[in-house]
C-alpha positions as CSV (number, residue, x, y, z in Angstrom):
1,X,115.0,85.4,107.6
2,X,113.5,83.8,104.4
3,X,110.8,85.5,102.3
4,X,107.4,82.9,102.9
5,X,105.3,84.7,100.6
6,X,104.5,87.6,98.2
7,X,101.0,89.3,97.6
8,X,100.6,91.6,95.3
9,X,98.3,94.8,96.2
10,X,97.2,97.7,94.3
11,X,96.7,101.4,95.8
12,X,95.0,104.0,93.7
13,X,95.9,107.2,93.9
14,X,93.6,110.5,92.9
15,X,95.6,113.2,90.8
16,X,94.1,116.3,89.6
17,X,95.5,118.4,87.0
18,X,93.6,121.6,86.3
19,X,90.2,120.4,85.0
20,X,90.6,116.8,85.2
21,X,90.7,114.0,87.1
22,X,92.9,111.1,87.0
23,X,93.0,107.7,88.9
24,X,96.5,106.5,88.8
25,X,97.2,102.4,90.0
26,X,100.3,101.9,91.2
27,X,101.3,97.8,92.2
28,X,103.3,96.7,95.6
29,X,103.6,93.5,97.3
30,X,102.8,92.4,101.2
31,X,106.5,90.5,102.2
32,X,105.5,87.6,104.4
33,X,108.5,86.5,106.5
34,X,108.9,84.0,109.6
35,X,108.1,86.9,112.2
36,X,106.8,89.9,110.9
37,X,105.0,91.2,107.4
38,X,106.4,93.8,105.9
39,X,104.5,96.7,103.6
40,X,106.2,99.5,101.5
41,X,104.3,102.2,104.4
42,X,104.9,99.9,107.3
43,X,106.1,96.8,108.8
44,X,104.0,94.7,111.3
45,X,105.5,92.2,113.6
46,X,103.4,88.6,113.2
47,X,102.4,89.3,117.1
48,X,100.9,92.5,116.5
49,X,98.6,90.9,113.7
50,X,94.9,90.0,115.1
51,X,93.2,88.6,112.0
52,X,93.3,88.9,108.2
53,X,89.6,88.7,106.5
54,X,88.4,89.6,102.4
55,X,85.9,91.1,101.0
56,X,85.2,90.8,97.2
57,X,83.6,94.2,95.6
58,X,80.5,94.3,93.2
59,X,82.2,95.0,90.6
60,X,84.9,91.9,91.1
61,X,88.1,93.9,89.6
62,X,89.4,94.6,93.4
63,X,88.7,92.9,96.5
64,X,90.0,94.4,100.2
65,X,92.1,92.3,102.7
66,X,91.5,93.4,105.8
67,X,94.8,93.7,108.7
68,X,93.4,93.3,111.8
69,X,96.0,94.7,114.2
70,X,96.4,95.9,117.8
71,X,97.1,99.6,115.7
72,X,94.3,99.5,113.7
73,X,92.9,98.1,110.7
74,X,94.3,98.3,107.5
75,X,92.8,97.9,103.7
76,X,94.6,96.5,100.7
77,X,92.8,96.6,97.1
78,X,93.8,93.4,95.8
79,X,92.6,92.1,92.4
80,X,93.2,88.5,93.1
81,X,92.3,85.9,96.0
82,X,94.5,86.2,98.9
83,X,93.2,83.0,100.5
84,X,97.1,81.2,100.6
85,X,98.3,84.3,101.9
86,X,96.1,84.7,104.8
87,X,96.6,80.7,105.2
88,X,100.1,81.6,105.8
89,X,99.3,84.3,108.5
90,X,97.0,81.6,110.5
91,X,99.4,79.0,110.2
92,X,102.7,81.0,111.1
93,X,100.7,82.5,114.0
């Protein structure tokens, strides 16, 4: 099974050390393949998935892709447009 396509997706964490407060970024990628999408947390099978949709933020330095699935919806803070990758979802689908 050959990788289609990669999108890169950002998950911020919240640390607290004594006093402060940190926001810590770290970077992973959505793995599109022929029959399923694959996350570092979970893999979805291309059947499962109902929709993809994207909303940009005020502030335009994230945007959220939505994961419509029959488990739930699922957010991804992405800093770039994922229109080819949810292209690739419609069209595989």
């Amino acid at each position: 099974m050959s990788l289609i396509y990669e999108q890169p997706f950002v998950k911020v964490l919240r640390e607290i050390d004594g006093i402060e407060q940190k926001y810590i970024e770290k970077n992973y990628y959505l793995y599109l393949y022929e029959t399923k999408l694959v996350t570092p947390f979970k893999t979805f099978q291309l059947k499962a998935i109902l929709d993809v949709s994207y909303r940009k933020t005020k502030t335009n330095s994230f945007g959220t892709l939505y994961l419509h699935t029959n488990q739930g919806v699922f957010p991804f803070y992405v800093r770039s447009d994922p229109e080819a990758f949810m292209d690739c979802i419609k069209k595989l689908q």
